[in-house]
Phi, psi and omega in degrees: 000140186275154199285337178304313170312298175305320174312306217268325185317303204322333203263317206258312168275019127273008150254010149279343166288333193264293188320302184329283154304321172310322179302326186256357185276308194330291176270004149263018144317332190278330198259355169273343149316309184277304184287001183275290178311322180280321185309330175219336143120026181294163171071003206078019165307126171281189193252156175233131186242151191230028173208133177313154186278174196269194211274132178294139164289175129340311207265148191245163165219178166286094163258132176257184168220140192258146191231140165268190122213138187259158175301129195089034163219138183261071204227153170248134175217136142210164204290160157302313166218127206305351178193175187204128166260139202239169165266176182273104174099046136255108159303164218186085189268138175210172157285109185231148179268162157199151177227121173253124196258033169243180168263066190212149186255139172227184178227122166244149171255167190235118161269143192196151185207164170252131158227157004287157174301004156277009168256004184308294191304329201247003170258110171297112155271122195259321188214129161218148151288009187276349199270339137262151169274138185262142171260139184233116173279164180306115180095330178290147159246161185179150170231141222232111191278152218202091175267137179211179157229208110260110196306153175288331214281336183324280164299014177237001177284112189288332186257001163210025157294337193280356211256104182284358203214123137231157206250123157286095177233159183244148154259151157267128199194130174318125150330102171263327186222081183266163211249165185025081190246138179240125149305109186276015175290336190291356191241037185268153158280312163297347170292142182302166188285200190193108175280338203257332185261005186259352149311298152331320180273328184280335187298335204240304173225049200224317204247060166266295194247002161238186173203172201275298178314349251103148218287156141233205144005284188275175158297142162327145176226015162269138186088001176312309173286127186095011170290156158280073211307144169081009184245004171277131182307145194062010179236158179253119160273189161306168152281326157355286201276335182286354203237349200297318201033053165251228181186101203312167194219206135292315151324251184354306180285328200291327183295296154341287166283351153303332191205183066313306192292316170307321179258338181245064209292148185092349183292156180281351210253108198276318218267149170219139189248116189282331207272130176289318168335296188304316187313319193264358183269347188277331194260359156279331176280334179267334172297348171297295148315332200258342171301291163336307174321281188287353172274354154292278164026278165281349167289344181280294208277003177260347157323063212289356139334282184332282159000290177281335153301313183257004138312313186295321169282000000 
């Protein structure tokens, strides 16, 4: 190799390395942007929380809500109610409509933000329809649930103790090329439960403290419809729930994850799922399971292997 050449190398591949990075910052900006943005709540971006908030402060704050619709998606969308005042670190179901006023089934997406924008880092949404893009048929109305929080650090904050309001607003905007689309018929009062998405929901906000297999935090839930409550071996209940003598159910349970403290008082169980879609799709998914459990189970015990082990033993 000639020494002009090796000179000339020296120069060049490092600004082919360097185009090379710039070239990957280029296309991949949109999504370091959204993660820069989710990441510090800039511009008001909100948080996506996949667990309940600690125990409610004193201080309260105002939240209203703002409703958009962009020009081309033929939809009527506004909040249920203009505003709600929640305490700090409460959870906080609330409702927005939307109607699609064509004979056309569509798909829309939600852009969405907080002001002022520093409160962006302290607002949680636990359940939004912003988290996907959505399909509406022609003509369906539907109310579409929206669990959020307000962090307690909210109020301990130099740049947003002072803040009595904060405003949530969504756009609504078409869809041209949509990818995952989720069906809001799914938020009907007659739709069936969704077992495959009440799964999704115990992976994101069930198994930090339970599992189908073993005690965690919480108790083992697999085989929980038909249990006796407060009866898996090896775990410390409430005395509450130990003492409850009921036999868990769908009903039951469905009572449970809605209020825990309300339907078992003195029970332990901090978390609650406000919204009903979810509830019954987290509770399909576990009568699946538990159908599964126990029919293993009873598959044990009919074994006569099994049998003869446990004559030997």
């Amino acid at each position: 190799m000639k020494p002009q050449f090796r000179r000339n190398l020296k120069v060049i591949a490092p600004l082919i390395v360097v185009l090379s990075i710039m070239l990957g910052v280029v296309a991949y900006s949109p999504q370091l942007y959204r993660m820069f943005c989710g990441a510090t709540g800039f511009g008001g971006t909100t948080q996506r929380a996949y667990t309940d908030p600690e125990t409610p402060s004193e201080r309260t704050v105002t939240v209203a809500f703002d409703s958009n619709v962009a020009p081309g998606l033929p939809w009527r969308f506004e909040p249920e109610q203009r505003s709600v005042k929640v305490h700090l670190g409460e959870q906080k179901l609330v409702f927005f409509r939307a109607e699609n006023l064509s004979d056309k089934s569509m798909v829309a997406h939600a852009t969405y933000n907080v002001t002022p924008p520093q409160s962006g880092f302290y607002f949680n949404k636990i359940q939004c329809f912003c988290f996907h893009e959505e399909r509406l048929g022609p003509h369906e109305k539907v109310d579409m649930p929206v669990v959020f929080f307000v962090d307690s650090g909210f109020g301990k904050d130099r740049d947003t103790r002072h803040v009595s309001t904060i405003t949530l607003s969504y756009t609504l905007l078409r869809s041209a090329d949509p990818v995952n689309v989720k069906n809001l018929s799914r938020f009907l009062p007659n739709a069936p439960p969704d077992a495959i998405h009440g799964a999704q929901l115990f992976a994101e906000r069930c198994s930090a403290c339970h599992a189908l297999d073993h005690n965690k935090a919480g108790p083992m839930l697999g085989g929980v419809i038909g249990r006796r409550a407060g009866s898996v071996p090896g775990y410390h209940y409430s005395p509450a729930l130990k003492a409850a003598g009921f036999t868990w159910s769908k009903s039951k349970l469905d009572r449970w994850l809605a209020d825990p403290q309300k339907f078992v008082p003195g029970a332990r169980m901090p978390v609650r799922v406000l919204e009903d879609p979810s509830r019954h799709d987290l509770i399909a998914y576990l009568q699946s399971e538990s159908e599964t459990h126990n029919g293993k189970a009873a598959a044990k015990t009919t074994d006569p292997k099994t049998k003869v082990a446990g004559a030997q033993d």
